[in-house]
N, C-alpha and C positions, 0 to 999 in steps of 0.2 A: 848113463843119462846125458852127462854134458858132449860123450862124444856125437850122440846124434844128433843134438842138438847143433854141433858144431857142423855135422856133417848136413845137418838140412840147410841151413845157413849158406855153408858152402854151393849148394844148388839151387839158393833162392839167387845170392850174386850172378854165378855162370849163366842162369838162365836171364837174369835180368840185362848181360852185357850182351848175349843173343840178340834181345830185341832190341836193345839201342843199334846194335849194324843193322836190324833188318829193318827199321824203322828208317834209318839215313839211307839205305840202299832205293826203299820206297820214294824217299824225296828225289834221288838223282833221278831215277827213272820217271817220275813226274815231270821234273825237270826236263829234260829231254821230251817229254813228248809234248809239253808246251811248246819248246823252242821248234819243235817240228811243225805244230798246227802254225805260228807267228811264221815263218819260212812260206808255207805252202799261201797263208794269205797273203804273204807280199807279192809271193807271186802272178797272185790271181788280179791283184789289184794294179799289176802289173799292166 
């Protein structure tokens, strides 16, 4: 009992540091596509 207990544990962390990278992966690419629409209006405004 305390092994799986250990063992679900173990996949509740792995899975949770999963979503912190895909979570910061989503901000940079947000990121980025902001600084891309701010670019294209400068230009426009150009």
């Amino acid at each position: 009992m305390t092994r799986a207990k250990t063992m679900i544990l173990l996949g509740l962390a792995a899975l949770g540091l999963t979503a912190c990278n895909t979570i910061a992966g989503i901000g940079r690419d947000m990121r980025a596509a902001g600084q891309a629409v701010e670019e294209t209006a400068e230009d426009v405004r150009r």
